[in-house]
PDB file of N, CA, C and O in Angstrom, chain B, residues numbered from 101:
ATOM      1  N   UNK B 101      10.949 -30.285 -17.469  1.00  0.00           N
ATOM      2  CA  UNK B 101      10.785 -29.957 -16.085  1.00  0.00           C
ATOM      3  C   UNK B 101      10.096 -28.592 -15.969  1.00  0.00           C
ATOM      4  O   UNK B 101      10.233 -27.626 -16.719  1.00  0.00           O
ATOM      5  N   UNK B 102       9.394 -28.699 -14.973  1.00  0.00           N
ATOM      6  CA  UNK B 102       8.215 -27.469 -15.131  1.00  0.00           C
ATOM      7  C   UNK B 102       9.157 -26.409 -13.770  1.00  0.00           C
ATOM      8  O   UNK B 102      10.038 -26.850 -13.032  1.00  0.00           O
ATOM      9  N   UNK B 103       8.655 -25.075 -13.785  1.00  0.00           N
ATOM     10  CA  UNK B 103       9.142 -24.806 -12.575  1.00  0.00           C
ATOM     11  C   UNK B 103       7.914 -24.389 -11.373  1.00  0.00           C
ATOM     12  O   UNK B 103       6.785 -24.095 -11.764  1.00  0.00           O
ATOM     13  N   UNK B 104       8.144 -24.394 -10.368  1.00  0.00           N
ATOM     14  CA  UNK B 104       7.432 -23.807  -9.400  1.00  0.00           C
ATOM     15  C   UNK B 104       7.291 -22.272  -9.458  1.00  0.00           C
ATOM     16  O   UNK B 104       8.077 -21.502  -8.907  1.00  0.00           O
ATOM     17  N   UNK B 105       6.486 -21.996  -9.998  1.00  0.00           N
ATOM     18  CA  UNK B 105       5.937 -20.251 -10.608  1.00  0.00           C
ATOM     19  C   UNK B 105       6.248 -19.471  -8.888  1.00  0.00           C
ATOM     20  O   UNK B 105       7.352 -18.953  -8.719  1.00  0.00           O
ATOM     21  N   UNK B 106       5.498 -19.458  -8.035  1.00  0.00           N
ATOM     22  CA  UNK B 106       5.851 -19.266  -6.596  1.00  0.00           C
ATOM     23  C   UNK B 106       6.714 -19.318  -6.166  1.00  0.00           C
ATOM     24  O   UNK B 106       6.973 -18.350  -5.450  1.00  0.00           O
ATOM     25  N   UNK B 107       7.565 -20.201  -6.237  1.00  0.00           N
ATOM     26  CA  UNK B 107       8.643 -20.050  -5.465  1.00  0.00           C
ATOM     27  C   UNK B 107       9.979 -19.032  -6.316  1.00  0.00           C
ATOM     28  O   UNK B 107      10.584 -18.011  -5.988  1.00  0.00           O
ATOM     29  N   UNK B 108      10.019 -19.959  -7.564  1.00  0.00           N
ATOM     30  CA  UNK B 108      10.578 -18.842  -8.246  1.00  0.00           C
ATOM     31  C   UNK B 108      10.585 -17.079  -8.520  1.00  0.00           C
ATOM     32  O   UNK B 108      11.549 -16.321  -8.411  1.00  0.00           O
ATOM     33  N   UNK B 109       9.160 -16.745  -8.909  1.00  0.00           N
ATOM     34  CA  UNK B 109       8.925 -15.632  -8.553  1.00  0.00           C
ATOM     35  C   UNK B 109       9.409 -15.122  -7.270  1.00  0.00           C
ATOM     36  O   UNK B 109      10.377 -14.366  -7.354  1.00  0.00           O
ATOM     37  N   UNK B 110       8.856 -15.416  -5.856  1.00  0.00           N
ATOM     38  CA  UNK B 110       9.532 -15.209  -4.714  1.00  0.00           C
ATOM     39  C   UNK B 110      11.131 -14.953  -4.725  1.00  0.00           C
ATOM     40  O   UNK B 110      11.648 -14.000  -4.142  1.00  0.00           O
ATOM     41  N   UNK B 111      11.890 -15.983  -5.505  1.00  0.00           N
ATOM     42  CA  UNK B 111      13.336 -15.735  -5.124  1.00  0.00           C
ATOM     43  C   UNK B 111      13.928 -14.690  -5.969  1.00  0.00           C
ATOM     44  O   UNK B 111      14.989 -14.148  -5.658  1.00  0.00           O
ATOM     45  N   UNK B 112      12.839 -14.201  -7.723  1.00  0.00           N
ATOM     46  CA  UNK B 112      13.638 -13.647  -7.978  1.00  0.00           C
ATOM     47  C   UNK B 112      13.677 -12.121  -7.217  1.00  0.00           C
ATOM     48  O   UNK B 112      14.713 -11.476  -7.051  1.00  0.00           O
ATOM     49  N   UNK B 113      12.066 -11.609  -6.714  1.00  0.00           N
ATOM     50  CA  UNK B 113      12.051 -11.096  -6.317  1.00  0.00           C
ATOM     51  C   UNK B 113      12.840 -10.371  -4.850  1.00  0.00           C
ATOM     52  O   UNK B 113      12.938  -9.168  -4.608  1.00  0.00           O
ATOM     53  N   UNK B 114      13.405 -11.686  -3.895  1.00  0.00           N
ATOM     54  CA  UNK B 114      14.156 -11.406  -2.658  1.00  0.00           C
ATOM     55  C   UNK B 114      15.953 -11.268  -3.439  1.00  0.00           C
ATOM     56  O   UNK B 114      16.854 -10.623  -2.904  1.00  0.00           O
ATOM     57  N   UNK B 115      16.055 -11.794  -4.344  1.00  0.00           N
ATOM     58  CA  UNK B 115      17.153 -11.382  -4.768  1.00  0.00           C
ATOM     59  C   UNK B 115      17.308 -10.027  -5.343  1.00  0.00           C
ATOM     60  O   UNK B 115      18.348  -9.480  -4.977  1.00  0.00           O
ATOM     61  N   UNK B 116      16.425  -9.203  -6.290  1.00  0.00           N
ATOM     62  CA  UNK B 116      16.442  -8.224  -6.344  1.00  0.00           C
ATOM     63  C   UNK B 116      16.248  -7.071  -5.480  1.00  0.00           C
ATOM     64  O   UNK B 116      16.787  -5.967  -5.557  1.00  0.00           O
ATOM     65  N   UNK B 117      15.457  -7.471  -4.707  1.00  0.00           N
ATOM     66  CA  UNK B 117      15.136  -6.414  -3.653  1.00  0.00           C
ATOM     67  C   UNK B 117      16.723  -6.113  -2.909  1.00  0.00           C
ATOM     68  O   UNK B 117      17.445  -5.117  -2.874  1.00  0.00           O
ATOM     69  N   UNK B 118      16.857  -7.667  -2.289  1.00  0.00           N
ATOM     70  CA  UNK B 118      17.712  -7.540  -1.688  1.00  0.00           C
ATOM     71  C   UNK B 118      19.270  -6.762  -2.258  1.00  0.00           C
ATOM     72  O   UNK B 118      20.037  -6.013  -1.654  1.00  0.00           O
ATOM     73  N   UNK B 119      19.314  -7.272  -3.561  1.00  0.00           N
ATOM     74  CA  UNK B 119      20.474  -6.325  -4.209  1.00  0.00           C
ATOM     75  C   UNK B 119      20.213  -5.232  -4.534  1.00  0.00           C
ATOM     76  O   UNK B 119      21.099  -4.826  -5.286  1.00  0.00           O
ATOM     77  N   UNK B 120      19.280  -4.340  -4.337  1.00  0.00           N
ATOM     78  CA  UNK B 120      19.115  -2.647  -4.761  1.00  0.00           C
ATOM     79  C   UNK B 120      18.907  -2.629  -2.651  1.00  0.00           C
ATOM     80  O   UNK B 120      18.821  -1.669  -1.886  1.00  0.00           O
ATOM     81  N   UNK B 121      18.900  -3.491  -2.493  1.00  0.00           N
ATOM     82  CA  UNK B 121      19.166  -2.940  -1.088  1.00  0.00           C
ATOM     83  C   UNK B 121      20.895  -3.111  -0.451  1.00  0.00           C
ATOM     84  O   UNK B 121      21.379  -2.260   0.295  1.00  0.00           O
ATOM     85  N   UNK B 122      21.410  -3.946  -0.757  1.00  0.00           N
ATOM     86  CA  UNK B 122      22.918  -3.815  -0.253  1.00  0.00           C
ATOM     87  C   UNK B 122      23.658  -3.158  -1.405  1.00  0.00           C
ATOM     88  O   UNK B 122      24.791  -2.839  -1.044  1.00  0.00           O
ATOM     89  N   UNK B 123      23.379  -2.823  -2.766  1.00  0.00           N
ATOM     90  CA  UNK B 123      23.481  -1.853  -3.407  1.00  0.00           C
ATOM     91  C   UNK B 123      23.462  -0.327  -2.560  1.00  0.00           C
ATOM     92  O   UNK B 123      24.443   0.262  -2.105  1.00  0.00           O
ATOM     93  N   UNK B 124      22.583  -0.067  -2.529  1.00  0.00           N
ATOM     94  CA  UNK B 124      22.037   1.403  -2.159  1.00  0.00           C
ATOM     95  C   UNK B 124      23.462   1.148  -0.473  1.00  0.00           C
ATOM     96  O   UNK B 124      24.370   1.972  -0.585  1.00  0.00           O
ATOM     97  N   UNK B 125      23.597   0.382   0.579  1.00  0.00           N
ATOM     98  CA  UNK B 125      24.188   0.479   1.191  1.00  0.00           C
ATOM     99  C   UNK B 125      25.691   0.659   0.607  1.00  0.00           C
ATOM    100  O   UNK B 125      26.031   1.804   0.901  1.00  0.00           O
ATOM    101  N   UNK B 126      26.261   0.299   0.221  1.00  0.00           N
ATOM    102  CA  UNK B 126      27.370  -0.399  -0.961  1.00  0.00           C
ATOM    103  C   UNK B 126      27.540   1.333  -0.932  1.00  0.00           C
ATOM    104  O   UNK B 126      28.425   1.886  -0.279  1.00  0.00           O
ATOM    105  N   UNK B 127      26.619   2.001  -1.685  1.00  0.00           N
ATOM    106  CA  UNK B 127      27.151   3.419  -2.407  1.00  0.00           C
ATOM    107  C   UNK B 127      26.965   4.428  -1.516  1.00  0.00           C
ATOM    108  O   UNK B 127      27.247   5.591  -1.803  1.00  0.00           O
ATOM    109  N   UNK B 128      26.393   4.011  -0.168  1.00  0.00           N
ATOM    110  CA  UNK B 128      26.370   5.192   0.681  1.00  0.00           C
ATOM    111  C   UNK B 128      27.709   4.856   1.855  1.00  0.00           C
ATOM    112  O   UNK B 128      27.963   5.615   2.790  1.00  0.00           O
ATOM    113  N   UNK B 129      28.353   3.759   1.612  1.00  0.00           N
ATOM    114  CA  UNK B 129      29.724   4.131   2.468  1.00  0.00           C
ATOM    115  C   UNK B 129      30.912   4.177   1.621  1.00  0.00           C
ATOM    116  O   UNK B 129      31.980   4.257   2.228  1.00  0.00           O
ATOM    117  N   UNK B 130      30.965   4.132  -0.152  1.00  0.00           N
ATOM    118  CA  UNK B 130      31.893   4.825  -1.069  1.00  0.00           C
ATOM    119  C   UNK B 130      32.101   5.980  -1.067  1.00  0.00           C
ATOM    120  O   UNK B 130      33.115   6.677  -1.090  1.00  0.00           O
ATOM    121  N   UNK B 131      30.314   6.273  -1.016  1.00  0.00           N
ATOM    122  CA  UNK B 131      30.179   8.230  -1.429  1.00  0.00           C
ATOM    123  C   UNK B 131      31.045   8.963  -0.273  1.00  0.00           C
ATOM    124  O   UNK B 131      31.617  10.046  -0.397  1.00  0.00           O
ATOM    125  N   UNK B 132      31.021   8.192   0.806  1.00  0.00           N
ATOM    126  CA  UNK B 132      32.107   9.223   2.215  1.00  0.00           C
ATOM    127  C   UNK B 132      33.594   9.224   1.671  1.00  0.00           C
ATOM    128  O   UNK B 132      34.393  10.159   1.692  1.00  0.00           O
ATOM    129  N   UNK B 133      33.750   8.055   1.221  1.00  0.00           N
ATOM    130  CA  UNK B 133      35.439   8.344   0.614  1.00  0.00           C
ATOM    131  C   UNK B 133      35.650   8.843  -0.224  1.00  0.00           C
ATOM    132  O   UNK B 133      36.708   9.452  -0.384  1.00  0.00           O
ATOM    133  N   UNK B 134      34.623   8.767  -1.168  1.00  0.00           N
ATOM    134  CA  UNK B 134      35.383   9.618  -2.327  1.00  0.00           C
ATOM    135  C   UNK B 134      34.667  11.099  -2.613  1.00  0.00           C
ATOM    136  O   UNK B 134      34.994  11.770  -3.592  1.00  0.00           O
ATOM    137  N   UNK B 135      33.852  11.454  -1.842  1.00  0.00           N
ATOM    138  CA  UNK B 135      32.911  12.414  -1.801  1.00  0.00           C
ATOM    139  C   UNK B 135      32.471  12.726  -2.968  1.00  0.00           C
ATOM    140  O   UNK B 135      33.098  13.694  -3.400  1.00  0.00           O
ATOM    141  N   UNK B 136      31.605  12.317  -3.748  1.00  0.00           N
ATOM    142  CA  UNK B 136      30.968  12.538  -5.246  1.00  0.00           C
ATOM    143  C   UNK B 136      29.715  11.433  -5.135  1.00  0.00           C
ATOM    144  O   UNK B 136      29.849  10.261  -4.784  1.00  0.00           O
ATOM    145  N   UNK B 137      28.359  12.145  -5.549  1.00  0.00           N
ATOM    146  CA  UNK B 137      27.430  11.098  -5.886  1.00  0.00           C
ATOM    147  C   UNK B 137      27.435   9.959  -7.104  1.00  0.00           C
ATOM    148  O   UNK B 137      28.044  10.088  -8.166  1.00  0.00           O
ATOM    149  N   UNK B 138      26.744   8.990  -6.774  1.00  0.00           N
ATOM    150  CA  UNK B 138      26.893   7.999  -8.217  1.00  0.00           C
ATOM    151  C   UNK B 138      25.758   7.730  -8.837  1.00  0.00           C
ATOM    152  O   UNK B 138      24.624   7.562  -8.388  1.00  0.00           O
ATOM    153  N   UNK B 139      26.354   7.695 -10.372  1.00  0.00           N
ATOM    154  CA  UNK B 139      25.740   7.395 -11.169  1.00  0.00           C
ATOM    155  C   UNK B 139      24.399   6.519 -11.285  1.00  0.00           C
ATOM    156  O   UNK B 139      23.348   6.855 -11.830  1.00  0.00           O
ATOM    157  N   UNK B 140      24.798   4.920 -10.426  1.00  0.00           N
ATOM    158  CA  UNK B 140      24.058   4.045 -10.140  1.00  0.00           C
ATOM    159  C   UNK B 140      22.750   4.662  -9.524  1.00  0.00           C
ATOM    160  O   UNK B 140      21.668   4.578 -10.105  1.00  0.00           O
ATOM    161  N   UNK B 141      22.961   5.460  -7.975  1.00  0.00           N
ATOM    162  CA  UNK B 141      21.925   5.543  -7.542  1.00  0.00           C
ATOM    163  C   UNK B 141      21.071   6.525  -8.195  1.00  0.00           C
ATOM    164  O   UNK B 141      19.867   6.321  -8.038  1.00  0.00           O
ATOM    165  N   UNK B 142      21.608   8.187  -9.332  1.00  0.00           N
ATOM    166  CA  UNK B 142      20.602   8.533  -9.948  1.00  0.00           C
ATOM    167  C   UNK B 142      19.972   7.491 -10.887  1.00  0.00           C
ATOM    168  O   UNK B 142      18.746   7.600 -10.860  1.00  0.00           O
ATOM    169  N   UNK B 143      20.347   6.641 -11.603  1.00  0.00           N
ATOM    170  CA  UNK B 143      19.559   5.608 -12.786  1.00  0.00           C
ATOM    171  C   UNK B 143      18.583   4.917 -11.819  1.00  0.00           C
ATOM    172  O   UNK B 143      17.427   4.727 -12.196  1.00  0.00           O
ATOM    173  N   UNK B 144      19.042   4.471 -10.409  1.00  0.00           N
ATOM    174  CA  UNK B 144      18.093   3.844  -9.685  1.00  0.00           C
ATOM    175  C   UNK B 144      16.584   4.789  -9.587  1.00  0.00           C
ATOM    176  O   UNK B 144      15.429   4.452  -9.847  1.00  0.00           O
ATOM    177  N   UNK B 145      17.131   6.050  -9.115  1.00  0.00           N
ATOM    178  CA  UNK B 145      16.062   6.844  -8.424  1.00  0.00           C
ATOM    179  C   UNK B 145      15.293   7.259 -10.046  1.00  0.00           C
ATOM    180  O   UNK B 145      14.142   7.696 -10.051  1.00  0.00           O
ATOM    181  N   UNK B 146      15.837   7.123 -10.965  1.00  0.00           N
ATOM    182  CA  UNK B 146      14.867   7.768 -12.322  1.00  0.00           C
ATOM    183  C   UNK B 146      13.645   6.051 -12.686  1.00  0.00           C
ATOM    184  O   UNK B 146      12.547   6.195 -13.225  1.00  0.00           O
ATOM    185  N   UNK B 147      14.099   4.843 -12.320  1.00  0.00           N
ATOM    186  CA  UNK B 147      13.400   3.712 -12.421  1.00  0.00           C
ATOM    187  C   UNK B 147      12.669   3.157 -11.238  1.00  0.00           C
ATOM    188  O   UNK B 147      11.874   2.267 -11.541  1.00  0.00           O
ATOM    189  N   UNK B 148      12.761   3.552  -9.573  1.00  0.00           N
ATOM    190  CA  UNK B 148      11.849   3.786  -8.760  1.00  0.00           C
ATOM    191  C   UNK B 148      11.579   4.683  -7.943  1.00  0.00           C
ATOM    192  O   UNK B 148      12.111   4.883  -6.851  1.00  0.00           O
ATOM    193  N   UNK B 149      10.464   5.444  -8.611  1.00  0.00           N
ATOM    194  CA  UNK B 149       9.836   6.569  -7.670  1.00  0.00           C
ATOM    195  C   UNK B 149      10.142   6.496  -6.109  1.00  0.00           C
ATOM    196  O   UNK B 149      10.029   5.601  -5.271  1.00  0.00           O
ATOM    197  N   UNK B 150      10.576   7.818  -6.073  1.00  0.00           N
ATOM    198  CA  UNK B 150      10.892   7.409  -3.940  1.00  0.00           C
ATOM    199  C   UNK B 150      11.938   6.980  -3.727  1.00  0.00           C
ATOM    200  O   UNK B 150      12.231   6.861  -2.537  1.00  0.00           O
ATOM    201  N   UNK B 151      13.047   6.524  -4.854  1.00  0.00           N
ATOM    202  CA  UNK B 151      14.334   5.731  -4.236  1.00  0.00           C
ATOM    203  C   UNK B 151      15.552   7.212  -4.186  1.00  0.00           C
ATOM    204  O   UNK B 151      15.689   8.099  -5.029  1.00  0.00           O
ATOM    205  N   UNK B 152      16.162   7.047  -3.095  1.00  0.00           N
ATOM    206  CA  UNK B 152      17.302   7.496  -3.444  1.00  0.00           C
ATOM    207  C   UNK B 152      18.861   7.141  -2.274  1.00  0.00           C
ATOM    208  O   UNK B 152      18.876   6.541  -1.199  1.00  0.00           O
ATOM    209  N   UNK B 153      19.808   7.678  -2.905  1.00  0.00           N
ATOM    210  CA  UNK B 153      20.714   7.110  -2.295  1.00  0.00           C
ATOM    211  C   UNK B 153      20.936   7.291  -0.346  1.00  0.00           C
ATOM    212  O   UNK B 153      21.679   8.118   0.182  1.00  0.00           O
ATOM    213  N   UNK B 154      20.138   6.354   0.330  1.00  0.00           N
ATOM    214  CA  UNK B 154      19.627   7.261   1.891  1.00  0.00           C
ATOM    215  C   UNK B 154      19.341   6.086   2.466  1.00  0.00           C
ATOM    216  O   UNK B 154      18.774   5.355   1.654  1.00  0.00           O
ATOM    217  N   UNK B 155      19.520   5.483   3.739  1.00  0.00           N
ATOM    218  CA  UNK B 155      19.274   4.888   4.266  1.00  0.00           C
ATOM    219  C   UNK B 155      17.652   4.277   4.418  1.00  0.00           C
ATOM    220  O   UNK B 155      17.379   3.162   4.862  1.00  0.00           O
ATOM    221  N   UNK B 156      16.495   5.474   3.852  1.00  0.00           N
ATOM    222  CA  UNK B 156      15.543   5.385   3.935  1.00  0.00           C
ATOM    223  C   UNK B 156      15.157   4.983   2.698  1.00  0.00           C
ATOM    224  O   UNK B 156      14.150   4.332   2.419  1.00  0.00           O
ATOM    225  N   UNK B 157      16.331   5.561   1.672  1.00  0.00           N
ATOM    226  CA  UNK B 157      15.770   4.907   0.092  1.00  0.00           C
ATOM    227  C   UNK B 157      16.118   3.513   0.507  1.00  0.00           C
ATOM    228  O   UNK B 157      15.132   2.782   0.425  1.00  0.00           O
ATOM    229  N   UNK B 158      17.451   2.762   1.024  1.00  0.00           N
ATOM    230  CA  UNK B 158      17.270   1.679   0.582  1.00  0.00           C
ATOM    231  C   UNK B 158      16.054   0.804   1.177  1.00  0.00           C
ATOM    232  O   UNK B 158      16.048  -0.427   1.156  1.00  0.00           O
ATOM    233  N   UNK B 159      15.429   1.294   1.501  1.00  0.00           N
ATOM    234  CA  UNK B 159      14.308   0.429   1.772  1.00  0.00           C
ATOM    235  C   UNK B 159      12.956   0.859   0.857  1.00  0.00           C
ATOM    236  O   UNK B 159      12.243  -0.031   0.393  1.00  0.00           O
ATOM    237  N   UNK B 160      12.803   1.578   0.743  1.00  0.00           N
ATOM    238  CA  UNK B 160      11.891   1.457  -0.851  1.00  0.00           C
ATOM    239  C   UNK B 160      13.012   1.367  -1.897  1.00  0.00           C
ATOM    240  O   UNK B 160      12.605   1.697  -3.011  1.00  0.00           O
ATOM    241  N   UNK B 161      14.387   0.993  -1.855  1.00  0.00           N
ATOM    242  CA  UNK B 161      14.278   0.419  -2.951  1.00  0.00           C
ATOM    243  C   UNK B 161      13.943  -1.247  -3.173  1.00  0.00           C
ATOM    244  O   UNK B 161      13.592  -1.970  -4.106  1.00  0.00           O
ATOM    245  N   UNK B 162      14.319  -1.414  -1.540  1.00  0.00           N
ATOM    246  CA  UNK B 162      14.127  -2.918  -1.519  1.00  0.00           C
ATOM    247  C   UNK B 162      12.395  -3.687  -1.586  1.00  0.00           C
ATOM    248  O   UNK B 162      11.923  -4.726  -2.047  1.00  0.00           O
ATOM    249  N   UNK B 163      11.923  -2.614  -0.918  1.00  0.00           N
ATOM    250  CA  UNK B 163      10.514  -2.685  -1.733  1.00  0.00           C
ATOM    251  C   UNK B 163      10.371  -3.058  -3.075  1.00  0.00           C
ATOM    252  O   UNK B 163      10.268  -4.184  -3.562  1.00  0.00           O
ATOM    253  N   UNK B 164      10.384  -1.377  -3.883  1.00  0.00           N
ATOM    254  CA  UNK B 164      10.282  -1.695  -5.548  1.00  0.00           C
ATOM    255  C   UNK B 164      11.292  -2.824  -6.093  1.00  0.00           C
ATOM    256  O   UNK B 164      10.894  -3.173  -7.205  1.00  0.00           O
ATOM    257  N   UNK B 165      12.283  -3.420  -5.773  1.00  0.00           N
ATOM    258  CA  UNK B 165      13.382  -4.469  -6.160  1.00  0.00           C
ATOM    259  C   UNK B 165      12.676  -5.691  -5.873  1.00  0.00           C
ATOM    260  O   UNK B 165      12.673  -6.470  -6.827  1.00  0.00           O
ATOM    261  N   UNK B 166      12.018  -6.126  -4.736  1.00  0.00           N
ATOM    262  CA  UNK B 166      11.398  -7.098  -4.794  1.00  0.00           C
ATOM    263  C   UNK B 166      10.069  -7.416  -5.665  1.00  0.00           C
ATOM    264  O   UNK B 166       9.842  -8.501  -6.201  1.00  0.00           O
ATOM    265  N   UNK B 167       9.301  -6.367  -5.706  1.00  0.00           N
ATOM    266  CA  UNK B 167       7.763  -5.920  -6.719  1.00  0.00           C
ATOM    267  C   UNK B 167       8.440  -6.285  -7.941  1.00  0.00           C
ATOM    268  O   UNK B 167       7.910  -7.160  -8.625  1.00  0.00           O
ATOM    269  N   UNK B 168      10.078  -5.494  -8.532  1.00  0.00           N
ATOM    270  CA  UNK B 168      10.176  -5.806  -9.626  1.00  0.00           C
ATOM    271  C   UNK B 168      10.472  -7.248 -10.175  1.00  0.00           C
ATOM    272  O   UNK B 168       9.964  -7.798 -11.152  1.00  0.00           O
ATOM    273  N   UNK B 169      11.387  -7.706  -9.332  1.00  0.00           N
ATOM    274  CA  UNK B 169      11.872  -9.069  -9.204  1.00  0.00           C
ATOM    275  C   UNK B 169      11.080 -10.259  -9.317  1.00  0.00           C
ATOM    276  O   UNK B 169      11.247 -11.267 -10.004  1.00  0.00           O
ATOM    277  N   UNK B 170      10.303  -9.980  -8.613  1.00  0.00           N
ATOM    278  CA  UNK B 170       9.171 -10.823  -8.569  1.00  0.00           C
ATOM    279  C   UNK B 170       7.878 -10.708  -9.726  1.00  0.00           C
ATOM    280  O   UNK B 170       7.237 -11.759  -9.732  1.00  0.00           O
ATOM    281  N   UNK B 171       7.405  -9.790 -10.599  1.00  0.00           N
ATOM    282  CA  UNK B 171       6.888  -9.720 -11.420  1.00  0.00           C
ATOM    283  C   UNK B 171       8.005 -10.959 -13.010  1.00  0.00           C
ATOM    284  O   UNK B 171       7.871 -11.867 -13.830  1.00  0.00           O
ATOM    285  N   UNK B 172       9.119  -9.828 -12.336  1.00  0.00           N
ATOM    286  CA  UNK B 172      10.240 -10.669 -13.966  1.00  0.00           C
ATOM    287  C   UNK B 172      10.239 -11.826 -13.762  1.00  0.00           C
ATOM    288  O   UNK B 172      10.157 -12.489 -14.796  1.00  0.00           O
ATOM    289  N   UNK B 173      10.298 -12.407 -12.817  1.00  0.00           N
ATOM    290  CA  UNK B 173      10.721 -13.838 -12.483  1.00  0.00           C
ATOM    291  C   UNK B 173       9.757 -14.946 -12.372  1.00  0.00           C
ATOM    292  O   UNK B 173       9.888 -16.146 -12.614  1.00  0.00           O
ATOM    293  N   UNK B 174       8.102 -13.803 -11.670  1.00  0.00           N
ATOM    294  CA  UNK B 174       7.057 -14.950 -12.517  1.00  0.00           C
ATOM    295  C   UNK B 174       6.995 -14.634 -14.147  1.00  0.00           C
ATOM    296  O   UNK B 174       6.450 -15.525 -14.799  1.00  0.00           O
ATOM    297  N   UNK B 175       7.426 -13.617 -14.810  1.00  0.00           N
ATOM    298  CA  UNK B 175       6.966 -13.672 -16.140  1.00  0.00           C
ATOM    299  C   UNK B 175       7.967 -14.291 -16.824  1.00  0.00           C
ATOM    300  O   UNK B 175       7.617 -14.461 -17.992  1.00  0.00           O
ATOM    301  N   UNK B 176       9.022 -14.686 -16.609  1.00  0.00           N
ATOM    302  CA  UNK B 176       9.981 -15.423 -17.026  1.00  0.00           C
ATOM    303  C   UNK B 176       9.976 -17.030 -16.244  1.00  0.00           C
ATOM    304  O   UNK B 176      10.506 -17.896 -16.940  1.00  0.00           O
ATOM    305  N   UNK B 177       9.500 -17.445 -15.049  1.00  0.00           N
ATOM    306  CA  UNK B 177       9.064 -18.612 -15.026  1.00  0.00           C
ATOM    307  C   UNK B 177       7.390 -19.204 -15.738  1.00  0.00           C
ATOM    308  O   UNK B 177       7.185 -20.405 -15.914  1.00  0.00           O
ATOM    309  N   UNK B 178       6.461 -18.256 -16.033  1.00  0.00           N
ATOM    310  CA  UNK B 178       5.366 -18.827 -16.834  1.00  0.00           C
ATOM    311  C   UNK B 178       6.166 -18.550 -18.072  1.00  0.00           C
ATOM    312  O   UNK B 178       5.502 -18.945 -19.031  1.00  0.00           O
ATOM    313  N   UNK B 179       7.134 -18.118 -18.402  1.00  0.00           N
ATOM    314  CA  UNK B 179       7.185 -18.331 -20.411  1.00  0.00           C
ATOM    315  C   UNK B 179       7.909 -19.653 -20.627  1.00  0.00           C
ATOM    316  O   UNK B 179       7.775 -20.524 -21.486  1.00  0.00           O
ATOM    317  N   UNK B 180       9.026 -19.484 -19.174  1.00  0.00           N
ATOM    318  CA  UNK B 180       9.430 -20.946 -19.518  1.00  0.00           C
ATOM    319  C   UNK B 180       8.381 -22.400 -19.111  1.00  0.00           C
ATOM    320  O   UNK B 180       8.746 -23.530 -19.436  1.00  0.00           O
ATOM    321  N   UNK B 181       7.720 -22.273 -18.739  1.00  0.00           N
ATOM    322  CA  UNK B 181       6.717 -23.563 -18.060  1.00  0.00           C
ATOM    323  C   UNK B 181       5.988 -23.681 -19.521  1.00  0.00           C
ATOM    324  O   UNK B 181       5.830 -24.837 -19.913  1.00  0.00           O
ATOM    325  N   UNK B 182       5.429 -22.416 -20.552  1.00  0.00           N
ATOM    326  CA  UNK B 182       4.463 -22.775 -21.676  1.00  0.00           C
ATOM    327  C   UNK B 182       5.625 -23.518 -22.776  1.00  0.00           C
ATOM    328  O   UNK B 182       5.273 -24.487 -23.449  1.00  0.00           O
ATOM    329  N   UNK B 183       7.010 -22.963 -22.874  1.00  0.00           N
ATOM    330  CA  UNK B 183       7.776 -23.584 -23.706  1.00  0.00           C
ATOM    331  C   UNK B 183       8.485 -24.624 -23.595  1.00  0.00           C
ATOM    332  O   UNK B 183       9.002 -25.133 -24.589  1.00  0.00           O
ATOM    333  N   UNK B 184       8.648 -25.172 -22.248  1.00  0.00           N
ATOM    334  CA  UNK B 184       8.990 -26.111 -21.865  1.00  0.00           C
ATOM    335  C   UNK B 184       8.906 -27.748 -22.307  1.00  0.00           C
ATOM    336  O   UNK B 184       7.884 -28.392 -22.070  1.00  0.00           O
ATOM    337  N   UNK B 185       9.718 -28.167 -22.768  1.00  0.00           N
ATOM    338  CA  UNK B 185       8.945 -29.877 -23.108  1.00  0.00           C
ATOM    339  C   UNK B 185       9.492 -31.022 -22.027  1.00  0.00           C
ATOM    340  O   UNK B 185      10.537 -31.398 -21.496  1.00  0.00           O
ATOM    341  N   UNK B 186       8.062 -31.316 -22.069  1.00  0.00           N
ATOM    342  CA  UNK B 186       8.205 -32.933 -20.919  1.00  0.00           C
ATOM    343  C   UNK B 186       8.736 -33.758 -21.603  1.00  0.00           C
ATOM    344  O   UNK B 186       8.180 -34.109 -22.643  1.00  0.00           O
ATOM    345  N   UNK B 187       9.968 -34.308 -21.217  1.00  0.00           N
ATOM    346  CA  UNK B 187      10.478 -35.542 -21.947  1.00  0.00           C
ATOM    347  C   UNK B 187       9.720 -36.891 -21.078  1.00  0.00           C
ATOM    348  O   UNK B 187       9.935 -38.051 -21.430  1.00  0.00           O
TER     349      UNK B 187
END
């Protein structure tokens, strides 16, 4: 079974985006309770330029999360489509 390169790509990409985006929300209503920054969002902000833990990061992160997502997910749906066997 082959996959749909497009569509796949697309989802992995809205899934990632979307999780460095309710991520990034996620750690900006912890950080009020426990008052200390996290870990997560510096590793985020050192892997996309422009991100940080801010209402305004999460949206470039959901940007770069989808760009990334979507690159992995077509390059991981074309490796599986070349290795793939048609029964």
């Amino acid at each position: 079974m082959k996959l749909d390169l497009k569509a796949f790509a697309l989802a992995g990409g809205l899934f990632w985006g979307l999780g460095v985006f309710l991520l990034t929300w996620w750690l900006l209503l912890t950080r009020n309770t426990h008052g200390r920054r996290s870990r997560f969002g510096d590793l985020i902000g050192r892997v996309y330029p422009g991100y940080r833990v801010s209402p305004e990061g999460s949206v470039i992160g959901l940007l770069w999360g989808f760009v990334d997502g979507l690159a992995a997910a077509g390059i991981f749906g074309l490796l599986y489509n070349l290795f793939a066997k048609e029964k």
